[in-house]
Each structure stands twice: as structure tokens, then as C-alpha cells.
N, C-alpha and C positions, 0 to 999 in steps of 0.2 A: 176541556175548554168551557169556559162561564156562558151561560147564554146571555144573549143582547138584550134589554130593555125597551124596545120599540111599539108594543101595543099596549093595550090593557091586559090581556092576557098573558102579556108577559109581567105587570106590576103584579095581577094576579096571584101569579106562578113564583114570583121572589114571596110575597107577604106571606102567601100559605107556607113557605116553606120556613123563612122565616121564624114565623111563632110558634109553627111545628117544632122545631129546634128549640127556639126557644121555654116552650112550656113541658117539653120532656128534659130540660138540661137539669143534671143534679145539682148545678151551682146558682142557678137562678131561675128554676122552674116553680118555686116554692112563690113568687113573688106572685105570678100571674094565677097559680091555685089558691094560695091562701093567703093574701095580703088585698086583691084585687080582687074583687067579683066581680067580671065580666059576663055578660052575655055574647059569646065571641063569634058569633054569628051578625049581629049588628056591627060590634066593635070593627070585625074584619073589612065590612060592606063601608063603615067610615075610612081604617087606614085604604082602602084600595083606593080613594078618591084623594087623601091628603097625597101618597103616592105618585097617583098618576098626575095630580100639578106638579109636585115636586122632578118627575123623571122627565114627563111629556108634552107640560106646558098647560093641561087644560084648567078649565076654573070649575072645578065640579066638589070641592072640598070649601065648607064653609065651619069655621069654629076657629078656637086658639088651642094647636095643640099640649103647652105645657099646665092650662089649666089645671086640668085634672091632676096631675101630677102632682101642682102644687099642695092641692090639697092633700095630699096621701102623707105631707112629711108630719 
């Protein structure tokens, strides 16, 4: 059974796992090691707040997320 998304803790606990998955995956783990230098100790501390507006409603996330993105093409 999925767990429920109702605290921070729980945005938390989706995003670590998340990009865990994400940055060990063979097909697209190359992206976030060597296309992107993050600091993902920051990075993470941002998506938990874009996140928790997104899941929980709060207003704790300030920027535009596809920025950065943009720039990368």
C-alpha cells in the first residue's frame, strides 16, 4: 500500500525517495550526475517546499520552477 501525503514528512519522505531513484536510475541518472550540478542538499530543502504547496496547500516555496530547466536546453 502507497503511503498518504498529509504532512511535511511525508513530502519529505516521497522527494528523498524520489531522487534517490531517480539519480541511481541507469536511464536517467546520468542527467542529474552529469548534466546538472546540483548541490542536492539545497536543491532538496527547495523541492520540499515547491512540494509541500503543491501536495498541502502551504505558501513556503517562492521561485518558477521550469526556469532552470530552461536554461539547460
Amino acid at each position: 500500500m502507497k503511503r498518504q501525503i498529509k504532512t511535511r514528512e511525508d513530502v519529505k519522505f516521497m522527494a528523498d525517495e524520489f531522487y534517490t531513484n531517480a539519480t541511481d536510475s541507469a536511464v536517467i541518472g546520468y542527467f542529474s550526475k552529469d548534466v546538472v550540478n546540483l548541490n542536492w542538499e539545497q536543491h532538496l530543502l527547495v523541492m520540499y517546499n515547491f512540494w509541500s504547496d503543491m501536495l498541502l496547500g502551504t505558501s513556503l516555496y517562492n521561485g518558477t520552477p521550469m526556469k532552470k530547466y530552461f536554461a539547460l536546453h
